[in-house]
C-alpha positions as CSV (number, residue, x, y, z in Angstrom):
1,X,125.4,-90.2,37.6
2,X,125.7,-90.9,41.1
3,X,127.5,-88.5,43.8
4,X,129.6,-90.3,46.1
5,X,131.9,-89.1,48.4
6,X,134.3,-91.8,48.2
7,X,133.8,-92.5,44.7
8,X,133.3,-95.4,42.5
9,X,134.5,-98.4,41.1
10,X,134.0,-101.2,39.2
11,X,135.1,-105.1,38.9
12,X,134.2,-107.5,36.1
13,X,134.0,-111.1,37.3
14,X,135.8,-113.4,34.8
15,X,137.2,-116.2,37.5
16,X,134.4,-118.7,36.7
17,X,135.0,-122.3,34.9
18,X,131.9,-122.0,32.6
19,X,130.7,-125.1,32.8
20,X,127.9,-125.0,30.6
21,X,130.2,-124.0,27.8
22,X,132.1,-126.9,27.7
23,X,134.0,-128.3,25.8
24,X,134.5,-124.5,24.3
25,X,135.7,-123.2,27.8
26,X,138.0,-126.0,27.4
27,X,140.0,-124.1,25.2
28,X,138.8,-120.7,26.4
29,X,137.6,-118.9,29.8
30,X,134.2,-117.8,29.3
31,X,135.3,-114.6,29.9
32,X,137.2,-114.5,26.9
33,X,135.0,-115.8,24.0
34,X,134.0,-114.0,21.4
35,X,131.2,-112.8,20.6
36,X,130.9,-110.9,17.2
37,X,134.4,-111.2,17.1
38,X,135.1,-109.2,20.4
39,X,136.0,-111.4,23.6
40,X,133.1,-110.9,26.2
41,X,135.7,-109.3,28.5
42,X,136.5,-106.9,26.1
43,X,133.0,-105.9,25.9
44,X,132.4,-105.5,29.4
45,X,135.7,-103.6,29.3
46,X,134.8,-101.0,26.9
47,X,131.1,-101.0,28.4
48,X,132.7,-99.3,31.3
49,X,135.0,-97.2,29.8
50,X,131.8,-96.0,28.4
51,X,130.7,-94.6,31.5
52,X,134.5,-93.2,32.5
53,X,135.7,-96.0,34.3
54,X,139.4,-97.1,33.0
55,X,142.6,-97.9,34.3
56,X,143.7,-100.4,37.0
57,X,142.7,-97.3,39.7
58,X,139.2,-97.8,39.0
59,X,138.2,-101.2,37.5
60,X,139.4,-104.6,38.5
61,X,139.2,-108.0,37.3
62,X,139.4,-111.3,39.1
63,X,140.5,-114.5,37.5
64,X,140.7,-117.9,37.9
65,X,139.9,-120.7,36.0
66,X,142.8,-120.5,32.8
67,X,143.6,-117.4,35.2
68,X,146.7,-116.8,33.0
69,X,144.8,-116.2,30.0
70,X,142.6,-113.6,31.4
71,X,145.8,-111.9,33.1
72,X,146.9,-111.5,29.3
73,X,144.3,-110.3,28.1
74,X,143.8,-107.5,30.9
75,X,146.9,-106.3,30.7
76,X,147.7,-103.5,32.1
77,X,144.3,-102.0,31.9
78,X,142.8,-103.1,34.7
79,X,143.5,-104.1,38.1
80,X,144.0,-107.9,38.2
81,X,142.7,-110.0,41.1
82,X,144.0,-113.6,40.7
83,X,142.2,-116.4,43.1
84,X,144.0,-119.1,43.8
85,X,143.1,-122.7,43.2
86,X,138.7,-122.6,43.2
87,X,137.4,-119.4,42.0
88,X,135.3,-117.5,45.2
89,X,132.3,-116.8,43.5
90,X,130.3,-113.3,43.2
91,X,130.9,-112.3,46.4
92,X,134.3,-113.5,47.5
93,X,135.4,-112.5,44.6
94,X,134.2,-109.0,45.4
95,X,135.5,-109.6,49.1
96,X,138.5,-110.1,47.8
97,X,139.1,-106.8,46.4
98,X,138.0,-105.1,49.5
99,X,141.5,-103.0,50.3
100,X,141.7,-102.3,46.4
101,X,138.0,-101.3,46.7
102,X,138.6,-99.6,50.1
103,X,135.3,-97.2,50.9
104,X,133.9,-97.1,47.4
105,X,131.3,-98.2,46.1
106,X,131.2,-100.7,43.1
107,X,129.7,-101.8,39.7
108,X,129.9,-105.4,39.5
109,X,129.6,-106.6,35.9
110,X,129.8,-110.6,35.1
111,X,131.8,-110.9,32.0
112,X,129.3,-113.0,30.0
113,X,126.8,-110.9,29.9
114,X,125.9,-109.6,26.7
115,X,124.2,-106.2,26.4
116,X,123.2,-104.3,23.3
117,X,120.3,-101.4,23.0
118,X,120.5,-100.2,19.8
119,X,119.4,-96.5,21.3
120,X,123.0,-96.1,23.3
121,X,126.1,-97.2,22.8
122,X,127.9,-99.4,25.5
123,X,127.8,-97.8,28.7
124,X,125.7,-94.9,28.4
125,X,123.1,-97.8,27.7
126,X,123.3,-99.1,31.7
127,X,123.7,-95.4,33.3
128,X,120.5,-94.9,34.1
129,X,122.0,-97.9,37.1
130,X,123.6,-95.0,38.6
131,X,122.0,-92.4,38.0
132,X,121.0,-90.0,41.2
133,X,122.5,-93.5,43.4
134,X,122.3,-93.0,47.5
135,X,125.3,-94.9,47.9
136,X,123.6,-96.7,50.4
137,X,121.1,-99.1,48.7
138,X,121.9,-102.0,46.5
139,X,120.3,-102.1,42.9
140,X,120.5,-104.7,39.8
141,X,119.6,-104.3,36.1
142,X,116.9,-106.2,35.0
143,X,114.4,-107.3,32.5
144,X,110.7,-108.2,33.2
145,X,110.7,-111.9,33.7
146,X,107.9,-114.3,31.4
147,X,107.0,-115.4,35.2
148,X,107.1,-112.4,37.5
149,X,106.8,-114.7,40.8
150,X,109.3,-117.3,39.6
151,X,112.0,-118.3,41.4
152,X,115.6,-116.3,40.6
153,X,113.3,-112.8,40.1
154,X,113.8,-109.6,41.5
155,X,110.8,-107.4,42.0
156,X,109.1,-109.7,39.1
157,X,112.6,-108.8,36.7
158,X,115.3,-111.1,35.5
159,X,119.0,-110.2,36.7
160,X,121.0,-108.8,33.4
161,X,124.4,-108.8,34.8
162,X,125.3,-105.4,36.4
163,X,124.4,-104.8,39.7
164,X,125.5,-102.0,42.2
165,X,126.3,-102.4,45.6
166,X,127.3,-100.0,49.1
167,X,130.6,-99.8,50.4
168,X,128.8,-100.5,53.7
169,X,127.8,-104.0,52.2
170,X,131.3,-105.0,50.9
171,X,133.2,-104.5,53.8
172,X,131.5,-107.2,55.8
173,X,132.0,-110.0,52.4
174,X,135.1,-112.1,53.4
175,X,137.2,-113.6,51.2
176,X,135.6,-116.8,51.1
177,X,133.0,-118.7,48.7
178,X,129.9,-117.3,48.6
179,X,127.8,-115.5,46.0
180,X,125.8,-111.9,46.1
181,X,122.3,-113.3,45.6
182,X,122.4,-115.0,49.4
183,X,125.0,-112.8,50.8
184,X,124.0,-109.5,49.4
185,X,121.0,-109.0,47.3
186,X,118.3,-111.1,48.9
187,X,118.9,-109.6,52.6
188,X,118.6,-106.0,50.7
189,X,115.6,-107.1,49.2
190,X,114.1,-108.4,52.4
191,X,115.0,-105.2,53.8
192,X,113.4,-103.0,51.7
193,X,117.0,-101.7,50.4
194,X,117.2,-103.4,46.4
195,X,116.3,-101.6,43.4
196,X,115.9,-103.1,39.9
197,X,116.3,-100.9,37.1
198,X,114.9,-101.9,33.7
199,X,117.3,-102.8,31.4
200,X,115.9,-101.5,27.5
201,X,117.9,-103.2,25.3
202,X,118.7,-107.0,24.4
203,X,120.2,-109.1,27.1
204,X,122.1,-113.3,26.8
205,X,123.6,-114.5,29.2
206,X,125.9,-116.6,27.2
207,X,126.2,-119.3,29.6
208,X,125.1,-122.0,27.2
209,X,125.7,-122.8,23.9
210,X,122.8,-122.1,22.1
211,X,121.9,-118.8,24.0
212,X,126.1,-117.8,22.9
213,X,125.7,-118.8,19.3
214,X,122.2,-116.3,19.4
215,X,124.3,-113.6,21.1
216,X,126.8,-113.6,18.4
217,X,123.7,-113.9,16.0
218,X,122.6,-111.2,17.1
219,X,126.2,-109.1,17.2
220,X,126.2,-110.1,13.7
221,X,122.7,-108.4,13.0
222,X,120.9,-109.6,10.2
223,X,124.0,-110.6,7.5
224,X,127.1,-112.4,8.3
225,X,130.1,-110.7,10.2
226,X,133.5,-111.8,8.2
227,X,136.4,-111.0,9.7
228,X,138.9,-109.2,6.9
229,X,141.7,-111.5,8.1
230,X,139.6,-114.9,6.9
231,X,139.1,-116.7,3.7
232,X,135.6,-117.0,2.5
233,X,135.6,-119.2,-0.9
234,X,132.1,-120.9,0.2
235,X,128.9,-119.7,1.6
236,X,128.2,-117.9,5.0
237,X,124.7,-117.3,5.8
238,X,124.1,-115.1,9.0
239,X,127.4,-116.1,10.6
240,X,130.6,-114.8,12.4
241,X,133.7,-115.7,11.1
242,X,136.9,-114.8,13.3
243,X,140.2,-113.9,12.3
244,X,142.3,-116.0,10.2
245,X,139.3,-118.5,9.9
246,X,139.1,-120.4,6.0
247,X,135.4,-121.4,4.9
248,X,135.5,-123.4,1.8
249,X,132.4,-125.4,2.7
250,X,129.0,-124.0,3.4
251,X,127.8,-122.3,6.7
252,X,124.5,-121.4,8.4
253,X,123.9,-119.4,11.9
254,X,127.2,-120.6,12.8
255,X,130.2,-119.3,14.6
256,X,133.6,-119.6,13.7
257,X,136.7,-118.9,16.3
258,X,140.1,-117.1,14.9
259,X,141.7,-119.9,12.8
260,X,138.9,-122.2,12.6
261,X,138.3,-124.2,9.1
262,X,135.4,-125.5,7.1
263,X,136.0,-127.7,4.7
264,X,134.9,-127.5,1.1
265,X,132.9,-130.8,1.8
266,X,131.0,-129.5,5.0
267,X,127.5,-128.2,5.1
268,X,127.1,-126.9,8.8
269,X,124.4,-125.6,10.9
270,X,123.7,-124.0,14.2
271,X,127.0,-124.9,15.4
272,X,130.1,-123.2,16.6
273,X,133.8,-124.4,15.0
274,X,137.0,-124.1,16.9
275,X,139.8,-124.8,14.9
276,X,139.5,-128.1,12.9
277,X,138.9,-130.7,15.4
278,X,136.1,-129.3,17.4
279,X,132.6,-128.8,16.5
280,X,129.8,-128.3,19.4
281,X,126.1,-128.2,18.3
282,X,123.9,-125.2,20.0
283,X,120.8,-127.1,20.2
């Protein structure tokens, strides 16, 4: 774990629109759909408490877009950062917070970011991102990339959505837009000051919908994951089914929010239902 004199903290970045997700984030922030049944907040949420980190002391969240929704969801375990009108991206986001961060230094964890290594359980999976950390240099978790040298990489790795950053660095971010690659993790790299540690385990970014229904594919592991609150009179085939959800039809690699319904006359595939009136193809 790292030593640092003025501690640590962390803050979960949940603000964004998730535009890629649409129509779902309609309905929902991205933040807060589910994956295996378990919001993607939530996860990141418990991912830290994982590691020790609880409590509106030491993690925050910021919100935005359908703001009032994440505030509900938080509650009161977290310290809430509400930005008005546009969110302020990565790093105003994190600039932000700088008097509730105030001379520690922080985990930043993007809230649709879905982890899992089947060797460690949530948080003890990423500690190896802090462990024996200077406080002074910036690092990210990562995965090899398929294209070392292409564009978005980081020492030849794909970003996997934590990263870890100096309490000198996040006292000079203002409160504005602007986002950590330009304003934080690219002049570290240039100056010889980023570290990517490998990340072991399975990584989506859930940004779109196919690579969310394979995340929740994947949550599911290799049979279906039935809520006990829904009604199952049909066929689920290596599916999530939420809460309260009624499947009299059939359903394959599909996901299926709380209430959602299938209809005995509905054979579906690779798609993801919210309640009755909204179906939205992963391909």
């Amino acid at each position: 774990m790292a030593r640092l004199d003025g501690g640590l903290c962390a803050v979960v970045l949940a603000a964004g629109e998730g535009t890629r997700l649409r129509p779902l984030t309609e309905r929902l922030p991205k933040a807060l759909c589910p994956v295996g049944n378990v919001s993607l907040l939530d996860r990141a949420l418990a991912r830290l408490a994982g590691l020790g980190l609880t409590g509106p002391q030491q993690v925050a969240v910021n919100a935005c877009y359908l703001g009032d929704q994440v505030v509900e969801q938080v509650g009161t375990r977290a310290h809430l950062s509400v930005e008005q009108g546009a969110p302020l991206g990565t790093a105003g986001g994190i600039g932000n917070l700088r008097d509730w961060i105030a001379g520690r230094g922080v985990l930043v964890g993007n809230a649709d970011a879905y982890l899992a290594d089947p060797t460690s359980p949530p948080g003890p999976d990423i500690a190896a991102l802090l462990h024996d950390w200077d406080g002074e240099s910036v690092r990210l978790l990562g995965q090899p990339a398929p294209d070392p040298t292409a564009p978005g990489t980081f020492d030849g790795h794909l970003f996997t959505g934590f990263s870890l950053l100096p309490w000198r660095l996040v006292r000079e971010l203002p409160p504005t837009f602007g986002d950590l690659v330009r304003a934080v993790w690219r002049p570290a790299e240039a100056a010889g000051r980023l570290t990517v540690v490998p990340y072991p385990g399975t990584f989506y970014d859930t940004g779109t919908p196919a690579d969310y229904l394979t995340a929740n594919l994947h949550a599911a592991g290799d049979d279906s994951l039935v809520d006990p609150t829904a009604t199952v009179t049909g066929h689920c085939h290596h599916s999530v089914i939420g809460a309260g959800a009624t499947v009299r039809g059939t359903v394959t690699r599909c996901v299926l929010w709380s209430g959602a319904t299938v209809h005995a006359d509905e054979n579906l595939h690779d798609v993801i239902r919210v309640d009755e009136d909204l179906t939205v193809p992963a391909s």
